[in-house]
C-alpha positions in Angstrom: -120.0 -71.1 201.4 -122.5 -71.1 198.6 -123.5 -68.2 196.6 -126.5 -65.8 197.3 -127.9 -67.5 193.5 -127.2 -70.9 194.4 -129.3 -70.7 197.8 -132.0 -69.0 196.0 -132.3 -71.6 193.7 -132.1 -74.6 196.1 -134.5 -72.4 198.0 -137.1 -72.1 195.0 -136.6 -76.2 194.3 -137.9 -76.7 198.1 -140.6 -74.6 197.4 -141.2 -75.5 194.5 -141.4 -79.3 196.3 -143.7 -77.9 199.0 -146.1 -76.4 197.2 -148.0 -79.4 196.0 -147.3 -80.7 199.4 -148.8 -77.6 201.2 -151.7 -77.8 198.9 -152.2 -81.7 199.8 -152.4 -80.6 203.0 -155.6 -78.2 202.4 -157.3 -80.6 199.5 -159.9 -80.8 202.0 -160.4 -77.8 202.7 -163.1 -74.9 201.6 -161.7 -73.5 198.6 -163.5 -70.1 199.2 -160.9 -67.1 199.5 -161.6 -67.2 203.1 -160.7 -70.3 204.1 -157.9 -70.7 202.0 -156.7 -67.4 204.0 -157.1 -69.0 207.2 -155.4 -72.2 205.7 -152.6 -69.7 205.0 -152.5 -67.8 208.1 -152.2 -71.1 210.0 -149.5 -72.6 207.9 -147.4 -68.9 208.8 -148.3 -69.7 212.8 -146.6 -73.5 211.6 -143.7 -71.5 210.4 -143.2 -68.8 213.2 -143.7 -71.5 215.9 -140.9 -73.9 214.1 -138.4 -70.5 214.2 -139.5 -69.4 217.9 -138.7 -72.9 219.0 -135.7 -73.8 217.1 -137.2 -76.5 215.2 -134.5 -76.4 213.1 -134.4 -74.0 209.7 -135.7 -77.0 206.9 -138.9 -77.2 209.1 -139.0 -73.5 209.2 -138.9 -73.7 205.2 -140.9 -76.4 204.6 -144.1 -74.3 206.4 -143.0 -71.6 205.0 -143.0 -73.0 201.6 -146.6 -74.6 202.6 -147.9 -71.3 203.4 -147.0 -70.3 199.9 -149.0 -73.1 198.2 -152.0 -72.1 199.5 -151.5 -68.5 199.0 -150.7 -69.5 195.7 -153.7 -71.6 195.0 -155.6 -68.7 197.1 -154.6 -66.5 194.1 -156.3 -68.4 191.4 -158.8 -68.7 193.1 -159.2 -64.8 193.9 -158.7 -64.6 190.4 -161.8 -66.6 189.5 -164.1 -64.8 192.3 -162.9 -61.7 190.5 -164.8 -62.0 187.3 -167.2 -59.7 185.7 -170.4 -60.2 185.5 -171.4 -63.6 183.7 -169.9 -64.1 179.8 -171.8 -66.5 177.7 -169.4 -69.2 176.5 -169.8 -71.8 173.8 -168.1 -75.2 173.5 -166.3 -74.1 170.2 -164.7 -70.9 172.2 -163.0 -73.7 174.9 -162.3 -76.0 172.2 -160.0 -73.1 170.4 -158.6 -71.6 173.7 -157.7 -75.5 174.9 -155.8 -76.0 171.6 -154.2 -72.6 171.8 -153.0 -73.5 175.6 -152.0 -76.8 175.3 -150.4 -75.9 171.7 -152.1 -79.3 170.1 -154.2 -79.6 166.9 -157.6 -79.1 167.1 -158.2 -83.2 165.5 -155.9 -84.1 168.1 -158.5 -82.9 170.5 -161.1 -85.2 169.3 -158.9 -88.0 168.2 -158.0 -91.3 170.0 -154.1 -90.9 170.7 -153.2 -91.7 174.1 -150.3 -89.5 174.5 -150.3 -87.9 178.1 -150.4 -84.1 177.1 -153.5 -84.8 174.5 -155.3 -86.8 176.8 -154.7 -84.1 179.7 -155.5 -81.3 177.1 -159.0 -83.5 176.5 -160.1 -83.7 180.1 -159.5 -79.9 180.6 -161.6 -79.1 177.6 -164.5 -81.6 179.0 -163.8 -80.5 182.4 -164.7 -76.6 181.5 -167.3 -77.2 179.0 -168.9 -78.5 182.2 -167.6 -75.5 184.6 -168.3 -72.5 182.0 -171.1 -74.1 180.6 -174.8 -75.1 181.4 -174.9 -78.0 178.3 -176.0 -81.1 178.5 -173.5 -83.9 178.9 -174.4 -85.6 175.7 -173.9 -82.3 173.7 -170.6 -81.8 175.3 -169.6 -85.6 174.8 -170.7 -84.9 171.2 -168.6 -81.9 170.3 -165.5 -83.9 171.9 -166.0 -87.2 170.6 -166.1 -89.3 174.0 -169.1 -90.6 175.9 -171.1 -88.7 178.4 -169.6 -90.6 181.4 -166.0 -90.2 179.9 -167.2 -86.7 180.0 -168.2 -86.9 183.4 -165.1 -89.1 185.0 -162.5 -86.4 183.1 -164.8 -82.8 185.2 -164.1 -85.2 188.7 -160.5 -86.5 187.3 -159.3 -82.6 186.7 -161.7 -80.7 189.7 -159.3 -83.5 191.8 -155.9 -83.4 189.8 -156.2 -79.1 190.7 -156.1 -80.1 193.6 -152.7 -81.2 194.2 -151.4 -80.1 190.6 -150.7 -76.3 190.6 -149.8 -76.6 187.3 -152.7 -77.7 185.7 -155.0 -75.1 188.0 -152.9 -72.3 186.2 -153.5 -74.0 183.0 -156.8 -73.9 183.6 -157.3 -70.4 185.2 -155.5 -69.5 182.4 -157.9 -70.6 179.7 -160.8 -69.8 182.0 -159.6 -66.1 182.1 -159.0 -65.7 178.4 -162.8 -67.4 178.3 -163.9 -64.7 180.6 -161.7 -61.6 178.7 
């Protein structure tokens, strides 16, 4: 019989699994606290009918494990709904926190490498200089080097990528709360 550690930790890989699944599931959905609630609440009822019914104790898991990636994406978003009242943020103060998160140098920001964790670290930058900010697209192309639709396409590619990434929203709420501190 396995140990009580090894079961936790092919438990957390399953849920670790579902999450993004359980999240796919909701993309659609109203991301207001509310209806990610009733997401979560419903994904539970998933999980108590599978045990009531004998469904079988992976199908109990896996809505189990759903239920917990939108109560986890539930909490970032709670997080965000909790700010105070509206802090004034410039392009420059999301350019340092993005190269503090994403550990990169501030030229590699602006510079043309193609590597996967600069050009993620990019589109998060131009995807909150659009979220926390109320500047024009040229300006923010401007201060990141890239055109205004490249600005544009990286705000849709990331708003989507959160989604079904739960990695990159808590990169994100991350920076967005150290924006906000």
């Amino acid at each position: 019989m396995p140990s009580d550690n090894a079961m936790k930790s092919a438990l957390i890989l399953q849920v670790n699994g579902e999450i993004a699944r359980g999240i796919e599931n909701w993309a659609d959905v109203d991301t207001t606290p509310e209806a990610l609630l009733s997401a979560a609440v419903e994904e539970l009822g998933q999980a108590a009918h599978a045990i009531n019914h004998n469904e079988g104790i992976e199908r109990a898991r896996q809505e189990v494990a759903e239920a917990i990636g939108v109560l986890s994406w539930l909490w970032d978003i709670v997080e965000i709904y909790q700010r105070p009242a509206p802090v004034v943020v410039s392009l420059d103060q999301i350019v340092k926190e993005v190269v503090e998160e994403c550990q990169i140098r501030h030229i590699d920001l602006k510079g043309r490498s193609k590597k996967q964790h600069l050009v993620e670290a990019r589109q998060v930058a131009m995807y909150l200089m659009r979220q926390e900010t109320d500047r024009p697209l040229r300006e923010i192309s401007e201060v990141i080097g890239r055109s205004p639709s490249t600005v544009s396409y990286a705000y849709s590619q990331v708003a989507a990528a959160m989604k079904s990434d739960p990695e990159l929203r808590r990169t994100v709420v991350r920076i967005q709360h150290r924006l906000r501190a």
